[in-house]
C-alpha positions as CSV (number, residue, x, y, z in Angstrom):
1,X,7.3,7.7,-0.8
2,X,7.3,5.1,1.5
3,X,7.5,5.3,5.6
4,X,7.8,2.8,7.8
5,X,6.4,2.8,11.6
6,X,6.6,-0.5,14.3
7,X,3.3,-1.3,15.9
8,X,4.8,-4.3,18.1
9,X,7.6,-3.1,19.5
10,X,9.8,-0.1,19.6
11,X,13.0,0.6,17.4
12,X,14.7,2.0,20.7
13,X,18.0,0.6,21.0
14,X,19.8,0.0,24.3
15,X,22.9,-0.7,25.0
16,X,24.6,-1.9,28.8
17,X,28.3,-1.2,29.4
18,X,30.6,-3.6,29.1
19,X,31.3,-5.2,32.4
20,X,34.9,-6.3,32.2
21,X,36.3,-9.2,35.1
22,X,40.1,-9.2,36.0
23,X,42.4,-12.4,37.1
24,X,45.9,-12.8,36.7
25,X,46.5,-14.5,33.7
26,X,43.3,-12.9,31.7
27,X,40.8,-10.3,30.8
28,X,37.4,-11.4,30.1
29,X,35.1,-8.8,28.3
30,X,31.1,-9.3,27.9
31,X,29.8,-7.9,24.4
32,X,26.9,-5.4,24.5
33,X,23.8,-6.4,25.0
34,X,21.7,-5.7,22.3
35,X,17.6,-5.4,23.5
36,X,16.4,-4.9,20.1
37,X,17.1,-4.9,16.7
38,X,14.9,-3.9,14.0
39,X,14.0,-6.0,11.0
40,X,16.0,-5.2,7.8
41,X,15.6,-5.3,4.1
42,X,18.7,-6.5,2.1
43,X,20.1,-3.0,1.0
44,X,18.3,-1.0,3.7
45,X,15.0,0.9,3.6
46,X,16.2,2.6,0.2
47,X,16.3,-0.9,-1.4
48,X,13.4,-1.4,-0.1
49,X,12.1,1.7,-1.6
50,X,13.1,0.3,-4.9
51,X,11.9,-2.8,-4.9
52,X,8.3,-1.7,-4.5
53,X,9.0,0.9,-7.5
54,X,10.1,-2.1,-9.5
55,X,7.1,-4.0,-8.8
56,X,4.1,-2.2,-8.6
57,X,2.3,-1.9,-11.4
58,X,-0.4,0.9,-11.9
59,X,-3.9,-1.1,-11.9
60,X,-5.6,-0.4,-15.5
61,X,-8.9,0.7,-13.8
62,X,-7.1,3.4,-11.6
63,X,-5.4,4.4,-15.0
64,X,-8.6,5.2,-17.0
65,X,-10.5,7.2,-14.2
66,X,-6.9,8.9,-13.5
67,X,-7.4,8.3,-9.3
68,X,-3.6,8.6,-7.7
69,X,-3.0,8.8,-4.0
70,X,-1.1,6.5,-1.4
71,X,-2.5,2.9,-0.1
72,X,-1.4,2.0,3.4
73,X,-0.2,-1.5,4.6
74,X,0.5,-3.2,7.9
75,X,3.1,-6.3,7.3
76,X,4.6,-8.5,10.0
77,X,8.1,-9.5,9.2
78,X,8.2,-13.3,11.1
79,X,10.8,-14.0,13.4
80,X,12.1,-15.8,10.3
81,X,12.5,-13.0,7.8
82,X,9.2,-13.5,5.5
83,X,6.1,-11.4,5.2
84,X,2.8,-12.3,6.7
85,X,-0.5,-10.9,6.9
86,X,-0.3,-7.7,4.5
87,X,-3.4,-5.6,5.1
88,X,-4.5,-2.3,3.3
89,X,-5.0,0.1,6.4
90,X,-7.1,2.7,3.4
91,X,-8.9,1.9,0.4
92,X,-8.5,3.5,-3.0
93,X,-10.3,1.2,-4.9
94,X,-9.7,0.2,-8.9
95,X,-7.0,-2.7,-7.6
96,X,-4.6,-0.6,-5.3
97,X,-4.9,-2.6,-2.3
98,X,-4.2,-5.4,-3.9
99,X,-1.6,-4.6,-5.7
100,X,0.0,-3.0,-2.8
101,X,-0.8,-6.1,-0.6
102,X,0.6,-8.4,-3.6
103,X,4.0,-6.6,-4.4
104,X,4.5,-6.5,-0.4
105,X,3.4,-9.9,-0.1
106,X,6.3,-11.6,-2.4
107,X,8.9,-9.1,-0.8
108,X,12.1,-11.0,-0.5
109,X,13.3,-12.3,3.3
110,X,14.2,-9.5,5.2
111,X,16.3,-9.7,8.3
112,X,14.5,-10.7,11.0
113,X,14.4,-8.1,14.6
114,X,16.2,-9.4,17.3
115,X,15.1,-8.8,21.2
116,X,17.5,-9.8,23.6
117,X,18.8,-12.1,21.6
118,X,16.0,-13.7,19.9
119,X,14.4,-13.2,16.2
120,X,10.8,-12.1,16.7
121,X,7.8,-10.7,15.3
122,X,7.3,-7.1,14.1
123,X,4.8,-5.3,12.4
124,X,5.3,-2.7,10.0
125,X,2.9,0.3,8.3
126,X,4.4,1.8,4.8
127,X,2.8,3.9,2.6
128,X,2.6,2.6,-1.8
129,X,2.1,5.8,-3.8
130,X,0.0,5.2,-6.9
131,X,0.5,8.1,-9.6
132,X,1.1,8.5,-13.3
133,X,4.1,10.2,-14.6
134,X,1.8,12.9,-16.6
135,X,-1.3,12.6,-13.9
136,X,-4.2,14.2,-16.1
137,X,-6.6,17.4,-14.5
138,X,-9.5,15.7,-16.3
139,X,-11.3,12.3,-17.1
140,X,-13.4,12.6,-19.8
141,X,-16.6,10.9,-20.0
142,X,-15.6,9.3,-23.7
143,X,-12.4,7.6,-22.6
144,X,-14.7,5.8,-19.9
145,X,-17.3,4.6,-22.3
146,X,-14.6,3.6,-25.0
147,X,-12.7,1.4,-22.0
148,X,-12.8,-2.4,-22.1
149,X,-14.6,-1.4,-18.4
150,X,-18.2,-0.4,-17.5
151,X,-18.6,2.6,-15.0
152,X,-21.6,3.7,-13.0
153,X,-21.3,7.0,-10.9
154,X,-23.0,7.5,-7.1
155,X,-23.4,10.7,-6.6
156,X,-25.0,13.0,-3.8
157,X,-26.5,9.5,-2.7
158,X,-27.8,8.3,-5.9
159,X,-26.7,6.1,-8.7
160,X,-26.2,7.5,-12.4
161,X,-25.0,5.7,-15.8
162,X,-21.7,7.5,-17.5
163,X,-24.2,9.3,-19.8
164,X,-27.0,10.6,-16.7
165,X,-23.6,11.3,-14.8
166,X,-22.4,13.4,-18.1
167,X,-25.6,15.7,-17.7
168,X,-24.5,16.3,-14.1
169,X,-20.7,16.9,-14.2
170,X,-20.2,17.6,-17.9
171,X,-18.1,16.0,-20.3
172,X,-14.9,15.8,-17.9
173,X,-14.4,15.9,-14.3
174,X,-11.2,16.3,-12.1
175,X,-10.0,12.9,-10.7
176,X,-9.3,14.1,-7.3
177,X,-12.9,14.4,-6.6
178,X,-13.9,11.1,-7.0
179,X,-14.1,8.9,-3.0
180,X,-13.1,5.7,-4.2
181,X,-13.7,3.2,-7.1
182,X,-15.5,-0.2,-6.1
183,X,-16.7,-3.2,-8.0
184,X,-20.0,-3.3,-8.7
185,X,-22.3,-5.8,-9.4
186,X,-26.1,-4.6,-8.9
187,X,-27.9,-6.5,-12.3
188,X,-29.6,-3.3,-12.7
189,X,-26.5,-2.1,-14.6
190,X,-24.7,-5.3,-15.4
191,X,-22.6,-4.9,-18.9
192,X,-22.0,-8.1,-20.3
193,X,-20.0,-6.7,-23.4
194,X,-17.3,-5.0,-20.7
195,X,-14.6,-6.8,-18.7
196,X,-16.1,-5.9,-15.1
197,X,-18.4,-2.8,-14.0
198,X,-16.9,-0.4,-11.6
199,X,-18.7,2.5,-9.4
200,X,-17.3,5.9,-9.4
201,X,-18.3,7.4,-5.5
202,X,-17.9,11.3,-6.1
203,X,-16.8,13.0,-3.0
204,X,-19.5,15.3,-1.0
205,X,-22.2,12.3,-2.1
């Protein structure tokens, strides 16, 4: 789902009358004024839509501990049409910021808004979803330790291994209790043998 919401300015459009002058030998007719026009994606909001589905891809991290949920991100769309300054507004962790911030990023030009007249500045807030077509109920313990990843847990304020974790939350636990998934990079449990080590922040720590 995606939603989009101006921070700048507003999306209110007003229109003046048309003032119309007579002579003799013509009539003159001023076009409505236009105060503002909001920024547009080629295709519309639905293409929009699209494009993101298209593009994101589903970090490998956020796969294996099975986290899904929605990232948000403030954009400005210049007074020229391209993107600038992509933020995440929340944090997931496991790479969906920045894959939302990247697929946003290299978004095509969009139309720029006009007010009164003149292309400027507005900034947007839209909402990436992150989920898996068959989103599991559980993460087991195994498919962590078999991963080309190393995860440590934090949980109720203290920091556990995958197997001291396993003794506290069994051999599975539900993915929508887990906070967020950060880097990590305390030496205490540095895994040279796995691409990058991650900790798992249960919620309620």
């Amino acid at each position: 789902m995606i939603c989009y919401k101006p921070l700048l300015l507003s999306f209110s459009i007003f229109v003046l009358s048309a003032t119309c002058a007579f002579s003799q030998d013509s009539v003159t007719t001023k076009p409505p004024i236009v105060r503002f026009q909001e920024p547009t994606f080629p295709g519309g909001i639905r293409a929009f839509a699209q494009y993101i589905a298209n593009n994101v891809k589903y970090p490998e991290v956020a796969r294996i501990v099975g986290i899904t949920g929605k990232v948000k991100v403030t954009f400005m769309v210049d007074s020229d049409g391209t993107i600038t300054n992509a933020k995440p507004v929340n944090c997931m962790g496991a790479g969906c910021e920045s894959e939302a911030v990247r697929v946003i990023s290299m978004s095509p030009n969009w139309s720029p808004g006009i007010q009164e007249g003149k292309a400027t500045n507005v900034q947007f807030v839209i909402a990436v979803s992150f989920t898996q077509n068959n989103t599991p109920q559980k993460t087991y313990m195994k498919t962590l330790t078999k991963s080309d990843y190393g995860f440590v847990f934090f949980i109720k304020d203290k920091t556990y291994t995958v197997d001291e974790a396993q003794n506290i939350l069994g051999k599975s636990f539900d993915p929508a209790t887990v906070e967020i998934v950060e880097n990590y990079d305390n030496p205490q449990y540095a895994m040279p043998n796995k691409k990058a080590v991650y900790l798992i922040v249960m919620k309620n720590s």
